[in-house]
N, C-alpha and C positions, 0 to 999 in steps of 0.2 A: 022483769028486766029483759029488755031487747037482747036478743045477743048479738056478738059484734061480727061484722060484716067480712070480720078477716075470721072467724073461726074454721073456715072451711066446708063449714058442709052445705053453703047453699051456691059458691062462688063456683061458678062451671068450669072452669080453668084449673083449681083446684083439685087433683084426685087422692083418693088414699093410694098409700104404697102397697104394691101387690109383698104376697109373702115367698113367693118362687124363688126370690134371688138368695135367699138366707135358705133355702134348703136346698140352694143347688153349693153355696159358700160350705152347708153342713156336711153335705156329699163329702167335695173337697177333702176337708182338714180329715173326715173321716180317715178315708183310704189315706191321704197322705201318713196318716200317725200311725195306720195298721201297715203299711208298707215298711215304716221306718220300723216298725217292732218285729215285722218277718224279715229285715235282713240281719238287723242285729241278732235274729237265732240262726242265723246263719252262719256256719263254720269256714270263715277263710280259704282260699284254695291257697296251699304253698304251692311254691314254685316247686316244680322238677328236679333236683339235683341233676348234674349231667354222669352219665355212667363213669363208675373209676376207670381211670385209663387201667389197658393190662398191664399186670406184673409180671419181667420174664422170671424164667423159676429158675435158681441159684448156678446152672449154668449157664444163663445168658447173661446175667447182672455184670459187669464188666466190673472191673475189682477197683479199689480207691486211685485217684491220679498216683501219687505217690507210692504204688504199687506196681504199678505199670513199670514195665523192665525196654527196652527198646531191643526189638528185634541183633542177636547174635548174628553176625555173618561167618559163615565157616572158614577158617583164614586159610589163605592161600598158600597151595601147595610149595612147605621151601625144598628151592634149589641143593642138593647135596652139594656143596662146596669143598674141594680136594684141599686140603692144606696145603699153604703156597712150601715149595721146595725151598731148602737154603739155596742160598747164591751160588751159583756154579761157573768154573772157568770155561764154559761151552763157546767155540770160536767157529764163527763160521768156513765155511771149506776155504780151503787152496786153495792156489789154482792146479795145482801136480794133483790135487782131489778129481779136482774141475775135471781135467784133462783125462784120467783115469776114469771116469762115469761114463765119457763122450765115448773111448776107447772100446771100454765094454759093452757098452752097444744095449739090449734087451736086457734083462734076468730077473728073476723073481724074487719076489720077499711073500713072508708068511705073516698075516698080521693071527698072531692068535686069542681070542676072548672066551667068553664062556660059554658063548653059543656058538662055538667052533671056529675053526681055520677060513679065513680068507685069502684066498692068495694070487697074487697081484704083478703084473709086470711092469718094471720099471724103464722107463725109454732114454737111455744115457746119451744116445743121438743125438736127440730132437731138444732135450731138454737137459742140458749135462750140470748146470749148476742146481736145478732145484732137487735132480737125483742124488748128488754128490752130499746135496744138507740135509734128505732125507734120511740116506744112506750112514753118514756118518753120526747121527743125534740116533739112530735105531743100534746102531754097532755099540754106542755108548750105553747102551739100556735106556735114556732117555724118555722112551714112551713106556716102561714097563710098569704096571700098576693104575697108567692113568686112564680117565674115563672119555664117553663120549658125554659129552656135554650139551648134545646139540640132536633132535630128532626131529623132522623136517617131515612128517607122511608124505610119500610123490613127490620128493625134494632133494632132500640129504640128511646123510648123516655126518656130523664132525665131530673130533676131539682132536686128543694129542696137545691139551692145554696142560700144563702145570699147575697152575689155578683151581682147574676143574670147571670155569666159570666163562671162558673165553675171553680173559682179558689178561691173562698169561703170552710170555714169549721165552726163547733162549738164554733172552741178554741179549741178543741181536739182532737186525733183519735181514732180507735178502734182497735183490732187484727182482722185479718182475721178470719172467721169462717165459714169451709167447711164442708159441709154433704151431704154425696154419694145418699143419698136420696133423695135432694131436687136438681134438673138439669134444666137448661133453656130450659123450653117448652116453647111455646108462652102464653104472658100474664106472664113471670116471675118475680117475683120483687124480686131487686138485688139491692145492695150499691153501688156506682161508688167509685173510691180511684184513687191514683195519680202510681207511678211505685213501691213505695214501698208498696208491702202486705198488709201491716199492717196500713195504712193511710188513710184508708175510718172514715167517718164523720158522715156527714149528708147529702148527696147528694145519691140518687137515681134512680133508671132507671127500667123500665119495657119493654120486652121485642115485639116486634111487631112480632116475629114468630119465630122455635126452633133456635136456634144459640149454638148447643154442643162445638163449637171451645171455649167456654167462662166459661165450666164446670171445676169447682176445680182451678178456676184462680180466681173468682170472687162469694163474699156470696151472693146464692139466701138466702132469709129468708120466701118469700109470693108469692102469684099466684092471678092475677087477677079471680073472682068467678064469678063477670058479669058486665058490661061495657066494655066488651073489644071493643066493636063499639067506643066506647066514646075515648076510649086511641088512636084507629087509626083517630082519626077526628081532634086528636091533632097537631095544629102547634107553634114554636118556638116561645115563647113569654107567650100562652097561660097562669095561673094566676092557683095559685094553693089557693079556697078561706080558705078551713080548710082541716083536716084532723080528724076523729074522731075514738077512737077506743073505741069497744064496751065491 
């Protein structure tokens, strides 16, 4: 029997298939399958954790909110405050006062405290009515007991309040009463008063060195003559025991 013309092995066109391409395909799957079985024995890489943050140690730890206090402020130094005096019939001078201040002309009064004698001349001249209200509220004991209320460092020093507080008066007030003559040098004694002029009392101030910004605003009436050590040694509270004039 012929064999047939399509069998292939005499048709020249026709070749057999080489075997190279199935062992290079064998290659392949080889390595491919021993690849996949070397990483599956292979141990995962975990990730890193990130380092713990630090912990502060039991002094740092800041305590729960609700532990938390809000800073204390140290409260503020209180004011001694004099208990206010009963009402008193205190009337301001006369004029036969008035007149009698002007008369006697200079003299002195003693303010005395705890840090000693001050003592002071009064100018009945130049200034006869606010000596005269000085003069007559010191005669009554008026100032005896009270304090200075008032410590100004390179300023002044006040009192002669009832109050203790500086918002004390007599019962009354006085007119301003200005003279070109008598000016805030240091050691000046002056009436303190409120915004109106005319409203000084009985309250007081001497001054701790010249202060011209305060001339013709404010009645000097006296001038410290010696203790003015005593008047700078003074602090807020200080106790004024009498007042004497001579």
């Amino acid at each position: 029997m012929c064999a047939s013309q399509f069998d292939g092995r005499h048709d020249p066109d026709i070749q057999k298939p080489s075997a190279t391409p199935n062992i290079i395909i064998g290659i392949v799957v080889v390595l491919g399958l021993g690849l996949m079985v070397w990483l599956g024995l292979q141990e995962p890489k975990r990730a890193t954790p990130p380092p713990p943050a630090p912990v502060d140690t039991a002094e740092d730890v800041a305590p729960p909110i609700k532990d938390v206090m809000p800073p204390v402020e140290e409260p503020a130094p209180v004011e001694e405050v004099e208990p206010a005096r009963p009402a008193t019939k205190h009337q301001p001078p006369t004029q036969q006062e008035i007149d009698a201040a002007k008369k006697a002309g200079t003299r002195a009064a003693v303010i005395k405290t705890a840090r000693g004698d001050i003592t002071v001349e009064l100018y009945g001249k130049d200034a006869p009515l606010t000596v005269a209200n000085f003069v007559k509220l010191a005669k009554a004991g008026f100032y005896d007991g009270l304090n200075f209320h008032r410590v100004e460092p390179g300023f002044v020093v006040q009192g002669g309040d009832p109050n203790g507080d500086g918002s004390g008066g007599p019962g009354y007030t006085i007119n301003r009463e200005i003279s070109p003559t008598l000016r805030h040098v240091e050691g000046a004694l002056a009436m303190a008063r409120a915004d109106d002029p005319n409203s000084a009392g009985c309250q007081f101030y001497i001054t701790l060195a010249q202060t011209d910004f305060l001339d013709d605003a404010y009645a000097v009436f006296g001038k410290v003559i010696t203790g003015m050590d005593v008047v700078k040694r003074i602090s807020r509270g200080d106790r004024i025991t009498s007042i004497t004039v001579k």
